[in-house]
C-alpha positions in Angstrom: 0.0 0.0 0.0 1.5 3.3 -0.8 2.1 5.8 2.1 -0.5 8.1 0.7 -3.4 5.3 0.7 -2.2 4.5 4.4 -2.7 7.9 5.6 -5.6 8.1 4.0 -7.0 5.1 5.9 -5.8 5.9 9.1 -7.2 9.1 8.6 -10.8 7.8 7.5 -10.7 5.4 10.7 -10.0 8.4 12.8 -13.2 10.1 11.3 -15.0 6.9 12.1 -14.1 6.4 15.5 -14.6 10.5 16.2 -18.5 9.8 14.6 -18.8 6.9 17.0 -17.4 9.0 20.1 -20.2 12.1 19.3 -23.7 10.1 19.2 -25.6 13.0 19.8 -24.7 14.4 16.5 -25.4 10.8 14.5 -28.4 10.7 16.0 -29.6 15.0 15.4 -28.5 14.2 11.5 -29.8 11.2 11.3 -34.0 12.0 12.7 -33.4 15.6 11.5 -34.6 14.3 7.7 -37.2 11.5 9.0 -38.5 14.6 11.1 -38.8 16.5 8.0 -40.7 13.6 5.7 -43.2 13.5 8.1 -43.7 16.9 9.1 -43.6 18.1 5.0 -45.3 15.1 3.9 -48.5 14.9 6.2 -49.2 18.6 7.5 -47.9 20.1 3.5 -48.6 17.3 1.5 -52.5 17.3 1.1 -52.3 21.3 0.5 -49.5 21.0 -2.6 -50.0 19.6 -5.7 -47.3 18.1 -8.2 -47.9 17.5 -11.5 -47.2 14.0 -12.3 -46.6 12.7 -9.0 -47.9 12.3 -5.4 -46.6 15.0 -2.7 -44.2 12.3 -0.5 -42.7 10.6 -3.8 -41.9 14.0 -4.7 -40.4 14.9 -1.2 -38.4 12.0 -0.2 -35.5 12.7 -3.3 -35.3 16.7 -2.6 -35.0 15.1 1.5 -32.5 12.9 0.3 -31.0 15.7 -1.4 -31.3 18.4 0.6 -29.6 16.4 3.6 -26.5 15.6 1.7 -26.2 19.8 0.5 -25.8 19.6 4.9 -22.3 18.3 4.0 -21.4 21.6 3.8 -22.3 22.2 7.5 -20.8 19.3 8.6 -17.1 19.2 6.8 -17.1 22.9 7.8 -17.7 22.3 11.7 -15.5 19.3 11.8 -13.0 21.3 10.1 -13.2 24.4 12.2 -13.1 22.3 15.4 -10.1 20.4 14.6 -8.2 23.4 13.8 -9.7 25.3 16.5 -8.9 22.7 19.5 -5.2 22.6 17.8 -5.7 18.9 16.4 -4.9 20.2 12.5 -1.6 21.6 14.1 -0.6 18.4 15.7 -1.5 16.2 12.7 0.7 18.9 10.5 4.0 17.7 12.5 3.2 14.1 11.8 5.0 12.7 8.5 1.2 12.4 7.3 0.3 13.3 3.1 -1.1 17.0 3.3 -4.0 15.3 1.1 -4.8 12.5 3.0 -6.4 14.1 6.2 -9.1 16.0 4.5 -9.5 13.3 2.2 -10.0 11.2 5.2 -13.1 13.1 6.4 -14.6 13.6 3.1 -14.8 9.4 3.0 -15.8 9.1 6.6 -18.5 11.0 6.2 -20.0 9.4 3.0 -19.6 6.8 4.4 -22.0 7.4 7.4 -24.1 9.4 5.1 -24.8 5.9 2.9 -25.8 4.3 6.2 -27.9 6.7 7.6 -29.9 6.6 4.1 -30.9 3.2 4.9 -33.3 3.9 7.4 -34.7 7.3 6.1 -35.3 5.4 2.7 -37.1 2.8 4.9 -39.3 6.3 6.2 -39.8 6.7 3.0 -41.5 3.4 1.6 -43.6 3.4 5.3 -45.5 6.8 4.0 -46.1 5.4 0.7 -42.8 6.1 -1.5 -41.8 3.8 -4.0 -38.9 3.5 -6.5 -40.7 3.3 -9.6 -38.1 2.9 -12.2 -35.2 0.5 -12.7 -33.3 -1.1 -10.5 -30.0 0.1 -12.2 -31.8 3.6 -12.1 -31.7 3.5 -8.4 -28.6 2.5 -7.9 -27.3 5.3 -10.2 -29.5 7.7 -7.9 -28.1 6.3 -5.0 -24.0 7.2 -5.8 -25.7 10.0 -7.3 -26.5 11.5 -4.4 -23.1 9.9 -2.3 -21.1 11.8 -4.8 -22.9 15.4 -4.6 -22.3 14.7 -0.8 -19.0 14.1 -1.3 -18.4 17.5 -3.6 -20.5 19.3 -0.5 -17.9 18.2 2.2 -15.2 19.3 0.4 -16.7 22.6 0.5 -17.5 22.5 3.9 -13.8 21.6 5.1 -12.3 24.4 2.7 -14.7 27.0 4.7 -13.7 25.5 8.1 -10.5 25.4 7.5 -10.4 28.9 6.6 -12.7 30.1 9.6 -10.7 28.5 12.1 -13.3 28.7 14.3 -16.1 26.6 15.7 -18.3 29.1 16.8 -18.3 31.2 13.6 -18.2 27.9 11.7 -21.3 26.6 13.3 -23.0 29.9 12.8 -22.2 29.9 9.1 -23.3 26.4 8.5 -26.8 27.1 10.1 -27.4 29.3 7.2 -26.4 26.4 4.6 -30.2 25.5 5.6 -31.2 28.3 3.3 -29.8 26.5 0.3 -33.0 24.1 0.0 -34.8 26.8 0.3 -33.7 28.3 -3.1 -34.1 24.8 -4.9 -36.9 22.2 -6.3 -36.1 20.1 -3.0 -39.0 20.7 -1.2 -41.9 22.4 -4.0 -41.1 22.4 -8.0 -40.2 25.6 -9.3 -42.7 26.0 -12.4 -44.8 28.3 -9.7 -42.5 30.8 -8.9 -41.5 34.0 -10.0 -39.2 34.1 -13.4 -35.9 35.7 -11.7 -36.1 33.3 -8.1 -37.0 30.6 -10.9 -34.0 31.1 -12.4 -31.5 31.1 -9.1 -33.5 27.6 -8.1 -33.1 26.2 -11.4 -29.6 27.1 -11.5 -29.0 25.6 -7.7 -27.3 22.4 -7.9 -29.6 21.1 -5.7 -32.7 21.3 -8.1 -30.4 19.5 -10.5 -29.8 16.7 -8.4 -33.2 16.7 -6.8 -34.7 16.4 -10.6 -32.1 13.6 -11.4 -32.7 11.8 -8.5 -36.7 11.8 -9.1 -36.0 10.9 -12.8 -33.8 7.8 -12.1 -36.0 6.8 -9.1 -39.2 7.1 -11.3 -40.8 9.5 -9.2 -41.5 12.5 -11.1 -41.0 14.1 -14.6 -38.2 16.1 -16.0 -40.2 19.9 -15.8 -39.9 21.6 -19.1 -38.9 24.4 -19.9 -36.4 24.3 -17.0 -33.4 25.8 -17.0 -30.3 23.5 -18.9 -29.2 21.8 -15.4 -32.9 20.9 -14.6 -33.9 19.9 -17.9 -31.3 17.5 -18.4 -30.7 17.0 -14.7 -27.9 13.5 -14.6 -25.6 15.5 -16.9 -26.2 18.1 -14.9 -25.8 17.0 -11.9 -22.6 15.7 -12.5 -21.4 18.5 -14.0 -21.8 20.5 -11.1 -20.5 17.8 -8.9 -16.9 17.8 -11.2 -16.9 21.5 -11.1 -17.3 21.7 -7.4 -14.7 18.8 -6.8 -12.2 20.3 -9.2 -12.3 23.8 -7.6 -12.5 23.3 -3.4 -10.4 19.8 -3.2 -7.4 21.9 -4.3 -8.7 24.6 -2.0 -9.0 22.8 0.7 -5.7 20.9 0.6 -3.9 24.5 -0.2 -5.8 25.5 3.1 -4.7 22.4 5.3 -0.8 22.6 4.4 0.0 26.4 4.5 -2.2 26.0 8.0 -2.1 29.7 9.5 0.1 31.5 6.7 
């Protein structure tokens, strides 16, 4: 094994066993988005109507979605906190690869982001959501939305890592709960206005959103939609590529030159 995939193993076991040793926060992230079927789904869902699909097999994919944009939030806290508790300083002195801490976290947490799917998706099918399409179409939606999770946390760790601060990084990441807000997650976009159309069209999260009800059989591709909407897998991954190509070398500029 070469030194590089070493330290990025020991690394993504560190992550691990740090999830393992902060329940509380497993637990918030993982009934946050049950929380949110239920409440959407059941006090919204008889007052909104979708064309082409029922209300809760329109949620569930923007849920699923809008969860792994919380990436953000996450790599940005655990980021913050390492560097703000002195932990990014220690690992700097160790003869570890500058690439393979951050790349560490990014894995550990899609990893425990694939898990905690499991049992939302479970939610999902109790309060009537089905996959409707191919089997090889959910799959693809499935490390579709692993790898939009995985371009998120890379954002998130660039931010914390700049921030440097807990406090100021959890305050920032509570206002990554907006993003959802400005995308097809939670209500399609053919109802609103022409310019806030546009900026939730243009979100990567209605892309994903779209592709993920597309390849799950759930709902239509829209029309008229902006380009990312209307052809929402190439989309998607699109944006994913252009987010991993600009803040992974971000963030691993940001982890070696540390304070500088």
């Amino acid at each position: 094994m070469s030194t590089w995939a070493y330290d990025g193993t020991a690394m993504f076991g560190r992550q691990l066993r740090r999830m393992r040793n902060n329940p509380g926060l497993l637990v918030l992230t993982q009934t946050m988005p049950v929380s949110m079927l239920l409440f959407f789904g059941y006090v919204f869902g008889s007052a909104l109507a979708v064309p082409g699909a029922e209300y809760r097999s329109f949620l569930v994919p923007g849920l699923l979605v809008a969860t792994a944009s919380g990436g953000v939030m996450t790599g940005m806290f655990q980021s913050a906190q390492d560097v703000h508790r002195g932990v990014t300083d220690r690992l700097r002195t160790l003869p570890v690869s500058r690439a393979a801490v951050p790349v560490g976290q990014a894995a550990a947490d899609v990893v425990v982001t694939a898990a905690g799917t499991v049992p939302f998706l479970l939610v999902g099918l109790a309060v009537g959501w089905r996959v409707e399409g191919s089997a090889l179409g959910a799959v693809g939606a499935v490390a579709l939305l692993l790898l939009f999770r995985f371009a998120c946390v890379w954002i998130g760790i660039f931010l914390g890592l700049l921030t440097r601060n807990e406090e100021a990084a959890g305050q920032l990441g509570g206002a990554t709960f907006l993003l959802p807000l400005l995308s097809s997650a939670y209500i399609p976009t053919e109802g609103l206005p022409d310019g806030l159309r546009t900026v939730a069209e243009w979100n990567p999260i209605s892309a994903v959103a779209t592709a993920l009800r597309d390849l799950f059989g759930n709902a239509p591709v829209p029309e008229g939609a902006a380009w990312p909407v209307a052809h929402p897998v190439a989309g998607s991954l699109g944006w994913c590529a252009v987010l991993l190509a600009v803040f992974v070398p971000l963030a691993v500029r940001q982890y070696a030159r540390g304070k500088r």
